[in-house]
N, C-alpha and C positions, 0 to 999 in steps of 0.2 A: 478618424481625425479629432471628434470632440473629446474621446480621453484622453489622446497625445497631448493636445491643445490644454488639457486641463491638469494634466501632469506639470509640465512645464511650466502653469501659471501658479503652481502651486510649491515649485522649488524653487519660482524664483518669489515668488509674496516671504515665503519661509527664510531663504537665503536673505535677503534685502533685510527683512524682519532684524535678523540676527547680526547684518553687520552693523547697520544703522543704531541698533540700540535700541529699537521702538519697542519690542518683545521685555523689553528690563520691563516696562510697566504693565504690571497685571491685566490692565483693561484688553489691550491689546486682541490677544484672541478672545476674549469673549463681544469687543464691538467687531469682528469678524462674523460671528455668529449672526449678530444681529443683523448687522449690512448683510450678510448673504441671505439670510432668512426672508430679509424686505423685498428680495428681486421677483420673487413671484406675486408679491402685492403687487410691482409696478407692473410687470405682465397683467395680472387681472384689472390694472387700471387704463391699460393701452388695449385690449381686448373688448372694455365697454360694458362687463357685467358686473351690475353693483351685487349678487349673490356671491358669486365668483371672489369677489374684492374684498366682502366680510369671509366670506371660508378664510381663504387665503390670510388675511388679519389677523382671524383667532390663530391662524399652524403659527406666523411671526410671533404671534405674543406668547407662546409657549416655547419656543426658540428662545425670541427676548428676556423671560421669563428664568430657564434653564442658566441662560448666558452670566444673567445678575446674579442668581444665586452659589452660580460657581465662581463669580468670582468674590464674592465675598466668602465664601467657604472653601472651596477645593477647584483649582484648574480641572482637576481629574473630569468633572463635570463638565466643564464647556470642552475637552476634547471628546466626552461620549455624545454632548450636543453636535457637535461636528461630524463626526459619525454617525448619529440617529439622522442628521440632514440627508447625509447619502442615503442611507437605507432610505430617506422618505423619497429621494428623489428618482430613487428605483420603481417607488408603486405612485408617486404623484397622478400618473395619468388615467388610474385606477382609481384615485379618490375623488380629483375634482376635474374636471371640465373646464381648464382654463384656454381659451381660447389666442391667450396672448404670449404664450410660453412659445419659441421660437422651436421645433422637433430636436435642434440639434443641446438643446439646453439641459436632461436634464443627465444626459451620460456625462457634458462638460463638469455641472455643476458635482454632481457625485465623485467625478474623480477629485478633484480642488478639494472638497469636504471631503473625503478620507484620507489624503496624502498628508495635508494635515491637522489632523486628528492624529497623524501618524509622526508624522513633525513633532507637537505640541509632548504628545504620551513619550516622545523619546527625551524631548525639552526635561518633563519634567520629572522622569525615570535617571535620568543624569545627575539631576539636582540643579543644573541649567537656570531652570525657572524656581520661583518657591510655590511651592501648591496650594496651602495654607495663605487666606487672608485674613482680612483682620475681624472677622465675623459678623451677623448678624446684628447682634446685639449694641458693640460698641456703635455702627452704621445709624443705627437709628437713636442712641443716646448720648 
């Protein structure tokens, strides 16, 4: 049920995305990134372990991290971030000991982050999306 469940939430985030218009703006799937990356901070923060809470921090800030620099340089990135999230949420229970992650959370989350990643790669294999931002450089001067 938590892949059905995570299919579904992730045709319709994608669909809704796409008629609404939201997707026109770059940011879009990369603060996806971000916000999903953050739900296992709040697990480790509803679980009560401040080790747990910093692990969990640093996985988001390289998430968060990946998400920023794709979108100032290439989508192509924040869809492989979306996709390295699944693969993470495959071995999460192998890495940390979060006591707050609910059992059914981490097959939901994986499917949602590769459907799209699958969405986004098709977004912008179309030309859908533009891949290319406006770079590094101009960002900061």
């Amino acid at each position: 049920m938590p892949y059905a469940t995570g299919i579904v939430l992730a045709v319709l985030t994608g669909s809704m995305a796409r008629l609404a218009g939201f997707d026109r703006d770059r940011a879009f799937y990369p603060t996806l990134v971000i916000v999903i990356a953050s739900y296992y901070v709040l697990f480790a923060a509803m679980g009560g372990s401040t080790h747990v809470l910093l692990v969990e921090s640093i996985a988001m800030t390289v998430f968060a991290c990946i998400a920023i620099v794709g979108f100032r340089s290439s989508l192509w990135l924040v869809a492989a971030a979306l996709a390295g999230h699944g693969a993470f949420d495959l071995v999460h229970d192998r890495l940390v000991s979060n006591p707050g992650v609910p059992a059914w959370w981490p097959s939901f989350c994986f499917a949602v982050d590769v459907l799209l990643a699958v969405f986004l790669s098709w977004l912008l294999r179309r030309g859908a999306l533009r891949a290319r931002g406006t770079g590094l450089a101009s960002a900061v001067g």
